[in-house]
N, C-alpha and C positions, 0 to 999 in steps of 0.2 A: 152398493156400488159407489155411491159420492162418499163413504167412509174410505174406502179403497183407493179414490184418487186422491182425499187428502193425504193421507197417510203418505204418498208416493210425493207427492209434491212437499209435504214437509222434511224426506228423508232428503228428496234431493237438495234442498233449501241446506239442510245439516250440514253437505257435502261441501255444498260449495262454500258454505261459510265458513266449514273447516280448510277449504284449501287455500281460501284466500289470506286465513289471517298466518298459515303457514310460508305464504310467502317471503315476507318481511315484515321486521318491524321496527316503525320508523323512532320509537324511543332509543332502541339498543342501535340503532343505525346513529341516530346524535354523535353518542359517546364513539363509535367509532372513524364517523365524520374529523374531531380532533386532528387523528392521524394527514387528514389530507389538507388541513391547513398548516404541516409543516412543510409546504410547497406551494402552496398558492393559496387566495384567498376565495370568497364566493364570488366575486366578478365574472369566473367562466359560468354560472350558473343565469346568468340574467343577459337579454340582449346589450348590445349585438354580438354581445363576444357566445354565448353559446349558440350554438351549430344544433344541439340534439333536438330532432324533434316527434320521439314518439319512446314511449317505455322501452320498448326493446333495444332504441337506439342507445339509452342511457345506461342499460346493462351493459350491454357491449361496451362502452368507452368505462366504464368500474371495472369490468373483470380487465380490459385493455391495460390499465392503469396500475391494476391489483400486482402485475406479475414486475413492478418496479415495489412493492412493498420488500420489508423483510423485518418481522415474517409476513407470507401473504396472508390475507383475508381467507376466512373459508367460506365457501360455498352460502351457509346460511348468513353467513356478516356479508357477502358482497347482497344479496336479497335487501338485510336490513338495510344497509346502506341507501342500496337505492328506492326502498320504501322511504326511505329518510329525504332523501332528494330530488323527489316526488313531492312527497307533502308539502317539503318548505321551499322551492325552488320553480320546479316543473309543471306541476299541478296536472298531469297528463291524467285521462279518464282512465 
C-alpha cells in the first residue's frame, strides 16, 4: 500500500513538473524581450511606474501589447515572455 501512494505522488510530482516548465521559458523569453525595447525601456517593469500586480495580470498586459507587434508573438513566446519578466522584473510566486 505505501509503494502505491508513492508511486501516485511521484507521478503526480512528473505532472506538474511537466506543466510548469511548459509554461514559459524565461531564457527564450530574454531574446524575445529585445523586441519590446524598441518602444520602451525596463522602467514600466519597476515601481512606481508598474501597475501589474499578480502573474495573470502580467499576461494580460503581453498578450495586450502582443497584438501592436508585427509579427505577433505566439502563444508560447508571449508564455516565454512573461516567464522572462517574472524572473527579472516581477518576481510574482
Amino acid at each position: 500500500m505505501r509503494t502505491g501512494g508513492f508511486v501516485l505522488a511521484a507521478c503526480a510530482a512528473m505532472f506538474l513538473a511537466g506543466t510548469a516548465a511548459a509554461a514559459g521559458d524565461a531564457v527564450r523569453g530574454a531574446k524575445l524581450h529585445e523586441d519590446c525595447l524598441g518602444c520602451h525601456g525596463t522602467e514600466l517593469y519597476v515601481p512606481p511606474r508598474a501597475k501589474v500586480k499578480k502573474v495573470s495580470a502580467l499576461k494580460k498586459e503581453v498578450e495586450k501589447w502582443n497584438d501592436r507587434m508585427n509579427p505577433k508573438f505566439t502563444k508560447q513566446e508571449v508564455e516565454d515572455l512573461v516567464a522572462y519578466l517574472n524572473v527579472n522584473f516581477y518576481k510574482f510566486p
